[in-house]
N, CA, C and O of each residue as an XYZ file, in Angstrom:
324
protein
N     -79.268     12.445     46.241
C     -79.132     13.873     46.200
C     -80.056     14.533     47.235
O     -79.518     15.336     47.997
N     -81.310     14.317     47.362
C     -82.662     14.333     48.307
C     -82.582     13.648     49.345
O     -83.673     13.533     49.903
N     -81.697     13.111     49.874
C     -81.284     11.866     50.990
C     -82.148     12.716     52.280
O     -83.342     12.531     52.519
N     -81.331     13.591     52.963
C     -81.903     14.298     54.229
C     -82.255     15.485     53.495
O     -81.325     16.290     53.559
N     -83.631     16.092     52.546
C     -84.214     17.138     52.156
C     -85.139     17.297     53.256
O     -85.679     18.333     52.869
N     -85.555     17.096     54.049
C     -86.407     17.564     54.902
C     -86.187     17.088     56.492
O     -86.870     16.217     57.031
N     -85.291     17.699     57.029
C     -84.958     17.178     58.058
C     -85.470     18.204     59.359
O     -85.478     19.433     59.287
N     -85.890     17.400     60.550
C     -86.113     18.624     61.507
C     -85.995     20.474     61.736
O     -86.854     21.339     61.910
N     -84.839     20.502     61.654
C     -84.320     21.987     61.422
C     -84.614     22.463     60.330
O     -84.496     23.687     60.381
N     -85.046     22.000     59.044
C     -85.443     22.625     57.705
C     -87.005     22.603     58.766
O     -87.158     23.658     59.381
N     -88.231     21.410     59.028
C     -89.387     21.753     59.308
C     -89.669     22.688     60.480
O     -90.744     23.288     60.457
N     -89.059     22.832     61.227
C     -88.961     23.674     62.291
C     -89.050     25.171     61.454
O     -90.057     25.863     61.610
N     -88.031     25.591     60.632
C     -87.553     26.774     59.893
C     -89.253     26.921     59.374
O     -90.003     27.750     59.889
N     -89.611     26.144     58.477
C     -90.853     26.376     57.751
C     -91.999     26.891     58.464
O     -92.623     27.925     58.224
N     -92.263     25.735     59.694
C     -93.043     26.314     60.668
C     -92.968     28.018     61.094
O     -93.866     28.854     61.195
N     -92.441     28.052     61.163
C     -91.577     29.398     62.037
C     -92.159     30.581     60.633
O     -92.939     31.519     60.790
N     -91.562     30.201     59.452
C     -91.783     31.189     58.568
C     -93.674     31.431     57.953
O     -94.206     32.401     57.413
N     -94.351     29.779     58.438
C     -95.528     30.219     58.247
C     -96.138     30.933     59.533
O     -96.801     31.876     59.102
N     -96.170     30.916     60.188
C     -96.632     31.415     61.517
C     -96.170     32.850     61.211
O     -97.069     33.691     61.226
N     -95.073     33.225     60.967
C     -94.752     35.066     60.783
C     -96.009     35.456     59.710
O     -96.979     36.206     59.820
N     -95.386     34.342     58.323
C     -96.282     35.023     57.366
C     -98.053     35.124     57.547
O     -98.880     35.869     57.021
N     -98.163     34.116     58.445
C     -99.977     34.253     58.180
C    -100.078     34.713     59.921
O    -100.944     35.583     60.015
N     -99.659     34.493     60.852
C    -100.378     34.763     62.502
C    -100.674     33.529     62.609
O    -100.893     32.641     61.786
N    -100.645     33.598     64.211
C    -101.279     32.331     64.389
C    -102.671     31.908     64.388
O    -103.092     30.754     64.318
N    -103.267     32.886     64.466
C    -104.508     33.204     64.123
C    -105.484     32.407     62.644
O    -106.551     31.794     62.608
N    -104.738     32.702     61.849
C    -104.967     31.939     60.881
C    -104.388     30.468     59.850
O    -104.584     29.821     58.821
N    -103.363     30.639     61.365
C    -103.288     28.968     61.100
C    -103.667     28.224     61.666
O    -103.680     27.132     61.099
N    -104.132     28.256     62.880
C    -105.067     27.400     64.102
C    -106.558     27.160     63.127
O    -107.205     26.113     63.161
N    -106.953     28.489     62.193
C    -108.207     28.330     61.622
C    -107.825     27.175     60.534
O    -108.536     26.237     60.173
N    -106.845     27.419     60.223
C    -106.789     26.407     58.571
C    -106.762     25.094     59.430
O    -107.765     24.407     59.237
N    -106.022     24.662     60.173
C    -106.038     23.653     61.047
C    -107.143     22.864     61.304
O    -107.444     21.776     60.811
N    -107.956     23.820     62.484
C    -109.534     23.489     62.264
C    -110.377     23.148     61.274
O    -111.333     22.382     61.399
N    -110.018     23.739     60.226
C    -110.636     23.275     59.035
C    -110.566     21.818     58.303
O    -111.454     21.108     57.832
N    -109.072     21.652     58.403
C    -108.404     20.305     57.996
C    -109.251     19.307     58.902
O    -109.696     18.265     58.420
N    -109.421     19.598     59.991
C    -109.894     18.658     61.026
C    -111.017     18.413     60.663
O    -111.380     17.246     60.521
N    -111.811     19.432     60.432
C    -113.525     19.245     60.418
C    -113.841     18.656     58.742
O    -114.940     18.236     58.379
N    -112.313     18.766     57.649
C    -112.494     18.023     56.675
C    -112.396     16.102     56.911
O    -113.182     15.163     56.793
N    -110.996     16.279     57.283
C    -110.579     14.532     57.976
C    -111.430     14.165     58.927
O    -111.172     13.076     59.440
N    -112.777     14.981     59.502
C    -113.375     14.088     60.177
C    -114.735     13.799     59.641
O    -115.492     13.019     60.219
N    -115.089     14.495     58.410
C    -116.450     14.421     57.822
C    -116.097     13.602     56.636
O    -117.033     12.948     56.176
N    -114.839     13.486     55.986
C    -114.304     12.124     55.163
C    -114.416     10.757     55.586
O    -114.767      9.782     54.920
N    -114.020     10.836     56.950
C    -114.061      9.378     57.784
C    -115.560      9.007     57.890
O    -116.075      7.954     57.514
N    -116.067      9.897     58.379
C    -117.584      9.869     58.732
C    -118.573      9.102     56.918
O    -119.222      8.064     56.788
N    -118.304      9.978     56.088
C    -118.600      9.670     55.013
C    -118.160      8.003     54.471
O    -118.920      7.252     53.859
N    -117.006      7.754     54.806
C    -116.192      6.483     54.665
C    -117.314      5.255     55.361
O    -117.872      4.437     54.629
N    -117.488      5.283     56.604
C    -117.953      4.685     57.676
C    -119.619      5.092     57.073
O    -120.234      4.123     57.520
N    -120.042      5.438     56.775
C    -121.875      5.126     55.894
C    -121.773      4.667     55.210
O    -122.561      3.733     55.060
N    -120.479      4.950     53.942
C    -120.652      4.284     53.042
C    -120.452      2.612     53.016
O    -121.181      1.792     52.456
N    -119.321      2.386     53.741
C    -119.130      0.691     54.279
C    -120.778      0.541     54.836
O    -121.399     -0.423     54.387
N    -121.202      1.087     55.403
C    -122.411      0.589     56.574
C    -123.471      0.540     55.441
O    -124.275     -0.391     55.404
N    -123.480      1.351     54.687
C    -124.872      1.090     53.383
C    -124.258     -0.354     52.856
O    -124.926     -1.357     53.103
N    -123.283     -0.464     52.296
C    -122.734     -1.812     51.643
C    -123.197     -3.115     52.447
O    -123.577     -4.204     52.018
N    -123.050     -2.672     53.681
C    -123.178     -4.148     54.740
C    -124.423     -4.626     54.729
O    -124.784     -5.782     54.947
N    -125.289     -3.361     54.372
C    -126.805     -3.857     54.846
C    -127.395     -4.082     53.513
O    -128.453     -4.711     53.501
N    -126.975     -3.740     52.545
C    -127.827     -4.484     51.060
C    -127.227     -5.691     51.086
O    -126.054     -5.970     51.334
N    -128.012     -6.283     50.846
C    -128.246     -8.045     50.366
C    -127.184     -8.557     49.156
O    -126.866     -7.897     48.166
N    -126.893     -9.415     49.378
C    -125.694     -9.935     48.378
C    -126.479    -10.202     46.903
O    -127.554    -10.792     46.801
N    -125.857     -9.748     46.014
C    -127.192    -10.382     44.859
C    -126.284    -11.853     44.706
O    -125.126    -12.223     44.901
N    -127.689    -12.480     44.190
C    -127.860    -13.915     43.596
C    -126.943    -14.139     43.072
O    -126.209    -13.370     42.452
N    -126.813    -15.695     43.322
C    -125.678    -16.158     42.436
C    -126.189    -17.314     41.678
O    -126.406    -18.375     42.263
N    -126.371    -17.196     40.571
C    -127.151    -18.261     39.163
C    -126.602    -19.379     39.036
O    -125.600    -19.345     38.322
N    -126.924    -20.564     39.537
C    -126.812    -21.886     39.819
C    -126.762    -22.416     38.453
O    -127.886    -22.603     37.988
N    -125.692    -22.744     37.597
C    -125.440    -23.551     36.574
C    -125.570    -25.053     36.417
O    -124.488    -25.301     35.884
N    -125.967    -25.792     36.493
C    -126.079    -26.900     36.292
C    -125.450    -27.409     35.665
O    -124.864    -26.538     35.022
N    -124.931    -28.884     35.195
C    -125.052    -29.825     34.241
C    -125.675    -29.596     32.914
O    -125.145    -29.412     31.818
N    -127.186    -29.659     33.340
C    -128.124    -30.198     32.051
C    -127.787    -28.353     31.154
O    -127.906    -28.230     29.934
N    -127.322    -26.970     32.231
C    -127.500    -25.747     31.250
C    -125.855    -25.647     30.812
O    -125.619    -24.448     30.665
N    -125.027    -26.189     30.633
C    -123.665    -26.641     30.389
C    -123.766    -26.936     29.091
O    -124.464    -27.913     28.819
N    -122.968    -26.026     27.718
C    -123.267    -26.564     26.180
C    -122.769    -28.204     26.613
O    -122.305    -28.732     27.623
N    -123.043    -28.523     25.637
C    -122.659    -29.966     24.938
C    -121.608    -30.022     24.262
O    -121.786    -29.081     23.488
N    -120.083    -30.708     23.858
C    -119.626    -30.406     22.905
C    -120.346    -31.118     22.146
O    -121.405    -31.672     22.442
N    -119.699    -31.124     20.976
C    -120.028    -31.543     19.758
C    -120.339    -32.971     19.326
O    -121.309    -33.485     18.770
N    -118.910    -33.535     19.879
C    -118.820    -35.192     19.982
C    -120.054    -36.053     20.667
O    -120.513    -37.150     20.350
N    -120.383    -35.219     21.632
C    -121.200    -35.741     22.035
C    -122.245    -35.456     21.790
O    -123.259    -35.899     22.329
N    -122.177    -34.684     20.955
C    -124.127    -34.341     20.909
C    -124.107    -35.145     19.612
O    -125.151    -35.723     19.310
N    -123.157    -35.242     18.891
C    -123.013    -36.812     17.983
C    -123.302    -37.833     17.853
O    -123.974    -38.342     16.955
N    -122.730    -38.378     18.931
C    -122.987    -40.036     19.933
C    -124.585    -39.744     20.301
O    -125.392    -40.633     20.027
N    -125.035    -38.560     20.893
C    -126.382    -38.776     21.325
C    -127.200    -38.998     20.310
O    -128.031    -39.882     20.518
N    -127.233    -38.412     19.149
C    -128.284    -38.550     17.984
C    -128.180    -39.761     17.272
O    -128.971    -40.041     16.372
N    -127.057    -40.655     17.691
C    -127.003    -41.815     17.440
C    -127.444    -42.881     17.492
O    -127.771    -43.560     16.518
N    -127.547    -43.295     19.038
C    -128.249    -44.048     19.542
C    -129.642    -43.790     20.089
O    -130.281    -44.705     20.608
C-alpha cells in the first residue's frame, strides 16, 4: 500500500513547503544545529571508545584443578584409602 510513499517529487514538494513555511533563514540555522549535534555525538563516541582502550583489562581468576569441587564418588574413594 506504502510501496512508493515517499518518492522524489513528494520530497522535493516537502522541501519547498518547509522553506516557504520557516525562510531559509531558519532552516540553514536548524541545519547548523543538527551538525554541531552529529558532530559533538561522534566526538563523545570517539572518548568514550578511547577511555575503554586505555583502562586495563581486569583479571582473569585462574581456576585450577586442586580449586575444582570434588564429586562425591570421589571424595569417597579418597577417604578410603
Amino acid at each position: 500500500m506504502l510501496n512508493n510513499a515517499l518518492t522524489l517529487p513528494h520530497l522535493l514538494l516537502i522541501a519547498v513547503v518547509v522553506l516557504v513555511l520557516f525562510g531559509k533563514g531558519k532552516v540553514s540555522a536548524l541545519m547548523g544545529e543538527v551538525g554541531r549535534g552529529v558532530t559533538a555525538f561522534k566526538r563523545g563516541v570517539e572518548d568514550e571508545n578511547a577511555a575503554a582502550a586505555a583502562q586495563p583489562a581486569p583479571a582473569v581468576e585462574d581456576r585450577t584443578a586442586q580449586d575444582a569441587p570434588v564429586p562425591q564418588q570421589q571424595a569417597a574413594d579418597k577417604t578410603l584409602t
